[in-house]
C-alpha positions in Angstrom: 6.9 -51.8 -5.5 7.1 -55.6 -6.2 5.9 -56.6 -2.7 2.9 -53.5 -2.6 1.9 -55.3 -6.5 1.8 -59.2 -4.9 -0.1 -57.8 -1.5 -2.5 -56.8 -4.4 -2.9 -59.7 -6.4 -3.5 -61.4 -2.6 -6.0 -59.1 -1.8 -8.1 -59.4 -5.1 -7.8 -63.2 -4.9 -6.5 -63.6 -8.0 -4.0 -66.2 -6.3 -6.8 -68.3 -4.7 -9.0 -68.4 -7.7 -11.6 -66.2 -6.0 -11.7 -63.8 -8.4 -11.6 -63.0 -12.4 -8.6 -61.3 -13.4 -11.2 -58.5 -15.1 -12.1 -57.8 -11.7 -8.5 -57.4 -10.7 -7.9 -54.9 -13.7 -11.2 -52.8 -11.9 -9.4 -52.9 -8.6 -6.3 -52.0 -9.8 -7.8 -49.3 -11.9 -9.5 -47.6 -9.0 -6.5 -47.8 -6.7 -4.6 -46.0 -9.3 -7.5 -43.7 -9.7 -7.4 -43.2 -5.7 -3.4 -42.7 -5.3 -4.0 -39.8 -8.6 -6.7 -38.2 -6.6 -4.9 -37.6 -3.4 -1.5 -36.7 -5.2 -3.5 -34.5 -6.5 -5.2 -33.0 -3.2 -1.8 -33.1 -1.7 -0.2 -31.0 -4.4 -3.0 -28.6 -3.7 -2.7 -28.5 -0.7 1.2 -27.9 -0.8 0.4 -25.0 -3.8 -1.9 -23.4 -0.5 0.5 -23.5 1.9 3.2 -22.1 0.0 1.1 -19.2 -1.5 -0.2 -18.4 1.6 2.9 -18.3 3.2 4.5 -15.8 0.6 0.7 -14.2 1.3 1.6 -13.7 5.1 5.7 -12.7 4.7 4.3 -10.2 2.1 1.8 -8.8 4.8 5.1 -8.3 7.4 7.1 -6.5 4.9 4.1 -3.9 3.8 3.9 -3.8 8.0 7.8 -2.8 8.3 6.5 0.2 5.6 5.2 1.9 8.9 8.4 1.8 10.5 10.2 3.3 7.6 7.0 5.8 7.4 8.5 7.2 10.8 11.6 7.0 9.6 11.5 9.0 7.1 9.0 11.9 8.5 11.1 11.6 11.8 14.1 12.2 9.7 12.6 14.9 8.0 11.4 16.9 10.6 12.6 19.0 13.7 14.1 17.7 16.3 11.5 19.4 18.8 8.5 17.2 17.1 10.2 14.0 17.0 7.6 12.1 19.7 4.9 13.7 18.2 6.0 12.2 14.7 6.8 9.1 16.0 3.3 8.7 18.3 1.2 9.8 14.8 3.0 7.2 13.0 2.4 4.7 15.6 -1.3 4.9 16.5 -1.8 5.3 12.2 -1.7 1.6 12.1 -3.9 0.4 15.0 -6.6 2.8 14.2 -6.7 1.9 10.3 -6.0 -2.0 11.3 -9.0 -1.9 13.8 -11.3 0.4 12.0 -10.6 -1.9 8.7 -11.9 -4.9 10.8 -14.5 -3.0 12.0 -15.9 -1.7 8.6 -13.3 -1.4 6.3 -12.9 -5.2 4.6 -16.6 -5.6 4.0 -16.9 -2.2 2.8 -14.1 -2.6 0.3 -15.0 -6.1 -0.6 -19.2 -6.4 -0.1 -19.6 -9.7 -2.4 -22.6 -7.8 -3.9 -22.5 -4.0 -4.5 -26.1 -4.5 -2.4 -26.8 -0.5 -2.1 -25.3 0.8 -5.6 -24.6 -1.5 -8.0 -21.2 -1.3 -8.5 -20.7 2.2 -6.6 -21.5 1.2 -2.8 -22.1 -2.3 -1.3 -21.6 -3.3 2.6 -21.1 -6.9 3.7 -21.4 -6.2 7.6 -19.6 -5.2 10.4 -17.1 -6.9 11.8 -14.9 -10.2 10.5 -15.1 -14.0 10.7 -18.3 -14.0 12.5 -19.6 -16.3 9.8 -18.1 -19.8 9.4 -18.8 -20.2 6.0 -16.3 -17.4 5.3 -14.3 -20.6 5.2 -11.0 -18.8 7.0 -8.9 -21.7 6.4 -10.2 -23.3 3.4 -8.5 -24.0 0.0 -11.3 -23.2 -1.4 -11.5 -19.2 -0.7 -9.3 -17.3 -3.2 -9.2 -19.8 -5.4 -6.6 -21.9 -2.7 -4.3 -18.8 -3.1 -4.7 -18.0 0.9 -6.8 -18.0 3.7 -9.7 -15.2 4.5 -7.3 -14.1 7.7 -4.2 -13.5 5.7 -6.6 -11.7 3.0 -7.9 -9.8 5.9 -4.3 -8.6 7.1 -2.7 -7.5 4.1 -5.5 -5.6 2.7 -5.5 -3.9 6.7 -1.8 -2.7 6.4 -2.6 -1.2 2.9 -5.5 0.5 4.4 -3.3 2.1 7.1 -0.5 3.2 4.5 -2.8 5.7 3.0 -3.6 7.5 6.5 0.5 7.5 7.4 1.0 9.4 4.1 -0.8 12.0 5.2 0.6 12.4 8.6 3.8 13.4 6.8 2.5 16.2 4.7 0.8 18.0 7.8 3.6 17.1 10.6 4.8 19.4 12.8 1.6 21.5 13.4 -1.4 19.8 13.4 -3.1 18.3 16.7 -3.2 14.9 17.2 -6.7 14.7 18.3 -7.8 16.3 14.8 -5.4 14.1 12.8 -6.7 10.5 14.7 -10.6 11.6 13.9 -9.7 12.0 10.3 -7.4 8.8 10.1 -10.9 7.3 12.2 -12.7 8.6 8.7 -10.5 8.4 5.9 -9.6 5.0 6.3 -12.3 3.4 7.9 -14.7 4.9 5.2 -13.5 6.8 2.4 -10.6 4.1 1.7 -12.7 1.3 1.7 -15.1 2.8 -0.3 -13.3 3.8 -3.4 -11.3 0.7 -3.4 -14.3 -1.5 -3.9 -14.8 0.2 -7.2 -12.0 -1.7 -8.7 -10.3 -4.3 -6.1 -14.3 -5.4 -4.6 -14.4 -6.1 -8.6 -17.3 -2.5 -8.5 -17.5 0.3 -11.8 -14.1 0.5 -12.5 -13.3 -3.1 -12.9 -15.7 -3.4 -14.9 -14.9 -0.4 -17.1 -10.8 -2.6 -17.2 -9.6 0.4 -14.9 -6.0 -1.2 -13.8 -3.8 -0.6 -10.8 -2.3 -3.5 -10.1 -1.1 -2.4 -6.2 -2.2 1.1 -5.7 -0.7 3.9 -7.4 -4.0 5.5 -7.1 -6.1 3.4 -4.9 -3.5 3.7 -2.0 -1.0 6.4 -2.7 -3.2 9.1 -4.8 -6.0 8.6 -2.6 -3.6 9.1 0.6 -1.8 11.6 -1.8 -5.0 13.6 -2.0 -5.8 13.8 1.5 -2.3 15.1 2.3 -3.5 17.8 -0.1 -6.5 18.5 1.3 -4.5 18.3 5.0 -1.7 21.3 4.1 -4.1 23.4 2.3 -6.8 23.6 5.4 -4.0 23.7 8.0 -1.8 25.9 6.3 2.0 26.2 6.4 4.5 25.9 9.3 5.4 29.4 11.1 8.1 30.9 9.1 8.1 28.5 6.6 7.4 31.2 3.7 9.1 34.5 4.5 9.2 37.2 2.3 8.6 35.5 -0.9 11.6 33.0 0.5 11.1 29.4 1.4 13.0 28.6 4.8 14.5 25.8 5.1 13.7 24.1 8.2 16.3 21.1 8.5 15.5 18.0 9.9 16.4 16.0 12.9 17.9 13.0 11.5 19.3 12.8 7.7 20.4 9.0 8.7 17.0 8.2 10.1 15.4 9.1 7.0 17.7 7.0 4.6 17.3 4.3 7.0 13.5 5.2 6.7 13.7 5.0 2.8 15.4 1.9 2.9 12.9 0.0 5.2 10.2 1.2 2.5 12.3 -0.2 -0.4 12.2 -3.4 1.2 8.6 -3.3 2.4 7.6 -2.5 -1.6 8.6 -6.2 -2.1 5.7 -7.5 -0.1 3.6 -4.6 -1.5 4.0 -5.0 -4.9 5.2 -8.8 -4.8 2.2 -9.8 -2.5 -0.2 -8.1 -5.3 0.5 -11.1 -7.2 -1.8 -12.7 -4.8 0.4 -16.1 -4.7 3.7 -17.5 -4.6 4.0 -17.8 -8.7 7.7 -17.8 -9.3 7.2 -16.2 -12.4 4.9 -13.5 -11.8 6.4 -12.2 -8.3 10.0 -12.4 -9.4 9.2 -10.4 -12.4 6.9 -7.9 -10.3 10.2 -7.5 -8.1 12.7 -6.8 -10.9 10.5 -4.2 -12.2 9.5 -2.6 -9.0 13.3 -2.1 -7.9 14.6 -0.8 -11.6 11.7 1.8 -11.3 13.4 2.8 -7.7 16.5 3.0 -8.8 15.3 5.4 -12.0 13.8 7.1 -10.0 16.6 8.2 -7.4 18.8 8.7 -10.5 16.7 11.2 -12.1 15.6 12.5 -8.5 19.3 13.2 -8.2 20.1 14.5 -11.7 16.5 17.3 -11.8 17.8 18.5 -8.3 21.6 18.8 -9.6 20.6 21.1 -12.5 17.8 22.7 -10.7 19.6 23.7 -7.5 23.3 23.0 -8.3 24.0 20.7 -5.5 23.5 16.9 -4.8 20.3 17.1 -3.1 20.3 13.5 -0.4 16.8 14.2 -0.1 15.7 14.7 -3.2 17.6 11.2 -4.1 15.6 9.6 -1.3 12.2 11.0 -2.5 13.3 10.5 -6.0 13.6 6.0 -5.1 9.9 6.7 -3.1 8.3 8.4 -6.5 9.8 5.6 -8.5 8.8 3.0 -6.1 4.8 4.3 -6.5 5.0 5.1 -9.6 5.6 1.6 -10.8 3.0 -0.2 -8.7 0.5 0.9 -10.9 1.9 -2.0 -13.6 4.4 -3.7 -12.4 3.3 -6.7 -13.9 2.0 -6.0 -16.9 5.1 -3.2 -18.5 7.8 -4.0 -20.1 11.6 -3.6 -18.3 12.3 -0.9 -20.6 9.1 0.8 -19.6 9.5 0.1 -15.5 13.0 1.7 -16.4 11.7 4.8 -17.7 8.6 4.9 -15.1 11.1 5.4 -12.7 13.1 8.0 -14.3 10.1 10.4 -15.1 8.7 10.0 -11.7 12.1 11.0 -10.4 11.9 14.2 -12.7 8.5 14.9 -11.6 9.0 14.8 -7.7 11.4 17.1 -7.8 9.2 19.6 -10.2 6.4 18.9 -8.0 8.4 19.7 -4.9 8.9 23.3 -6.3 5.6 23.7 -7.8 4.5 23.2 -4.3 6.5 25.8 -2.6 5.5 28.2 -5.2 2.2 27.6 -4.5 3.0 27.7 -0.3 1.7 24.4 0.5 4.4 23.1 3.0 4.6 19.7 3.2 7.5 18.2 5.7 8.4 15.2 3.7 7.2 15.9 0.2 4.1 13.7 0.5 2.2 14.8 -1.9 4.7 15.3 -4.4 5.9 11.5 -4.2 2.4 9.6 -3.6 -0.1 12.0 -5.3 1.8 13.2 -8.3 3.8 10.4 -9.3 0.7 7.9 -8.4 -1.2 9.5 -10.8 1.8 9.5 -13.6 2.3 5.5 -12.6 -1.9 4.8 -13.2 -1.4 6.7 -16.3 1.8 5.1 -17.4 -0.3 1.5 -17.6 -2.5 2.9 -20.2 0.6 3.8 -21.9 2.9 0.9 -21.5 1.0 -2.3 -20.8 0.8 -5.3 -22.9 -2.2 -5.7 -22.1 -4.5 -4.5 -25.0 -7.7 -4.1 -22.0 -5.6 -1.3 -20.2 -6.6 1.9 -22.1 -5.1 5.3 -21.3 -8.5 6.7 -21.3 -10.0 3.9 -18.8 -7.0 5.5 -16.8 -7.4 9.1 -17.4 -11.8 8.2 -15.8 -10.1 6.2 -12.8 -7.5 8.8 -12.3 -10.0 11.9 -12.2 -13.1 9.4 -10.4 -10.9 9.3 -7.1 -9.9 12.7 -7.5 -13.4 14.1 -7.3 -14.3 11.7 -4.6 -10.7 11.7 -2.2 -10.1 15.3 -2.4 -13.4 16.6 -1.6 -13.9 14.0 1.7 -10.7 15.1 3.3 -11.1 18.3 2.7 -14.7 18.4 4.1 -13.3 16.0 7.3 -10.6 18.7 8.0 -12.4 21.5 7.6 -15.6 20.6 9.5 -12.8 19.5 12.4 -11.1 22.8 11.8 -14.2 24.9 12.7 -15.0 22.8 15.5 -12.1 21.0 17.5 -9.2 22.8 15.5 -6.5 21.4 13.5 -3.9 23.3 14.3 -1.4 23.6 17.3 -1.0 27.2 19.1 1.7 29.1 17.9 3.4 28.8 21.9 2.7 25.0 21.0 4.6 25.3 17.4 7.2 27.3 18.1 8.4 25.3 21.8 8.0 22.1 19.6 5.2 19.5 20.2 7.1 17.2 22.2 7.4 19.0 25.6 4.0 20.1 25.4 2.1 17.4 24.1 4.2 13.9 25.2 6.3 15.2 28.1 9.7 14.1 26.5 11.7 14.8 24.1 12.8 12.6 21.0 16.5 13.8 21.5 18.0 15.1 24.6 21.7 16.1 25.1 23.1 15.9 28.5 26.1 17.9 29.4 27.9 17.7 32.7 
């Protein structure tokens, strides 16, 4: 410090007379002002780089989701469909990650709602064909990360809501029917309803809140699963008699293991939601995000106990799922007490809805609908009911919560239905009965050799 202070004084010529020492105050004033100024672009530029470093980890773990997706209906379902699961849940995420770069990002995010104001806006096709999208500014997002990692992690949300509904409908629906409406439902109607409150449309502006996507991803996948098992129908055998068979799956530890890679992938799903690496704000997102799994296997565990008088695994498994969506709704803006008791009713409810369901004989393998739809609806709700935030009403909620209803449901019931009268949906019953996997893939998921 002493020498970098004389070097000074030599340079202002303070020593040699040259110079006033008024003028050697201004010089020393502006270098001061100079060091402050790039401190400051430095710490900036540090606050980017770590936010959009948490930005991009966040984006891997939502990404591991699809592998626990697999898990989970692969798990679930019969050991003769096992390929076919694991093929569906495979192509989902290159069709929704390409057709969201396609269409998808400047659909959901237009900049200006240029068609209907706030309803419908389109920025273009394609991505990063303009360089003043600034990819790898500071300045886009507010230095919170770059318009690529944006671009990624709003892709793998995309995709989540077209695997959800490839576990509903598994086991008898064609794969060339179920890729046209993953083509549809995510490059289009995904998009589309979540510009009205993440591209900042109607229901932003009305204070609508879902933090991560209780409704904008999992009720609006949740919806189509509906639409998917009603126009499809149930498996063969699946409702006998005013019985419900039970079809047991391949793989119970394939589906924990399933269950377990979505746990973790909810840390990047919810935590990433915070939109930056703020201590505060994603540590607390986390705590409240894994209490509400944990309420919600307990209760999962405890309806199906009294209900059917064993201790149902799967129920436990669907019961941390329900919790897990049930609390992304707000799961920065409850209390603990409230994520706590989010979880637990979303753990009573999935196993009600699971029932309801059968009563009803809408067959779906991994209890989709019951854990996305149902409880993402409950979680939405919940924030009108819980948040500290005096903006969040229930009744904002209760519009938002019926506004994707009439939209979702509707679209993919109208895509499977126009696909069921002209391509088909459904498998034959040769097809069904055999299993997919020998007649559609060639192999099997399992195979036993005995000499």
């Amino acid at each position: 410090m002493k020498t970098l202070f004389t070097g000074l004084i030599a340079d202002s010529g303070i020593i040699s007379g040259t110079k006033s020492p008024a003028l050697f105050s201004d010089v020393l004033l502006l270098d001061v002002a100079t060091t402050a100024a790039e401190a400051a672009d430095a710490a900036a530029s540090a606050l980017f780089t770590a936010n959009n470093v948490w930005m991009m980890l966040a984006t891997a773990l939502v990404f591991i989701m699809h592998l626990g997706f697999a898990g989970v209906e692969a798990g679930f379902g019969q050991a003769k469909n096992t390929v076919n699961i694991l093929f569906k849940n495979t192509i989902t995420p290159i069709i929704g990650i390409v057709t969201y770069c396609f269409l998808g990002f400047n659909l959901m995010y237009p900049g200006e709602f240029n068609i209907i104001d706030g309803v419908f806006g389109f920025a273009g096709f394609g991505i990063g064909f303009d360089p003043a999208t600034g990819g790898a500014s500071i300045d886009y997002a507010s230095g919170g990360y770059t318009y690529w990692t944006d671009f990624l992690f709003q892709g793998m949300f995309a995709a989540t809501a077209a695997t959800i509904v490839s576990g509903a409908i598994a086991e008898r629906v064609k794969l060339s029917a179920y890729m046209i409406f993953t083509l549809i439902y995510v490059g289009v109607v995904y998009p589309f309803l979540g510009s009205w409150k993440w591209g900042f449309g109607w229901l932003d502006a009305m204070n609508f809140y879902d933090f991560a996507g209780s409704t904008l991803v999992h009720s609006v996948g949740g919806w189509g699963a509906l639409a998917g098992i009603i126009v499809i129908g149930p498996r063969l055998g699946k409702y006998e008699s005013g019985k419900v068979i039970d079809k047991p799956g391949s793989s119970v530890p394939l589906a924990v293991i399933g269950v377990f890679l979505l746990w973790l992938g909810w840390f990047g799903f919810n935590g990433g939601s915070v939109l930056s690496a703020d201590p505060d704000a994603v540590s607390y997102v986390l705590v409240t995000t894994s209490l509400a799994a944990c309420t919600g296997g307990l209760f999962g565990f405890l309806t199906s106990y009294i209900t059917f008088k064993r201790m149902d695994l799967g129920m436990v498994l669907n019961g941390i799922l329900a919790g897990l969506v049930g609390i992304t709704a707000g799961a920065d803006s409850v209390s603990i007490n409230s994520a706590l008791f989010i979880g637990a009713v979303s753990g009573i409810l999935v196993v009600l809805s699971a029932i309801t369901l059968d009563k009803l004989k809408l067959d779906d393998v991994v209890g989709a609908v019951s854990v996305h739809l149902t409880c993402g609806i409950w979680g939405t709700l919940a924030v009108g009911i819980f948040s500290a935030n005096p903006d969040h009403t229930f009744w904002t909620q209760v519009i938002g919560v019926l506004s994707y209803a009439v939209v979702a449901f509707p679209c993919a019931f109208l895509i499977f239905f126009i696909l069921k009268k002209t391509i088909g949906v459904r498998v034959s019953e040769e097809h069904e009965i055999d299993g997919l996997d020998s007649h559609e893939h060639g192999i099997r998921g399992y195979t036993i050799v005995v000499e």
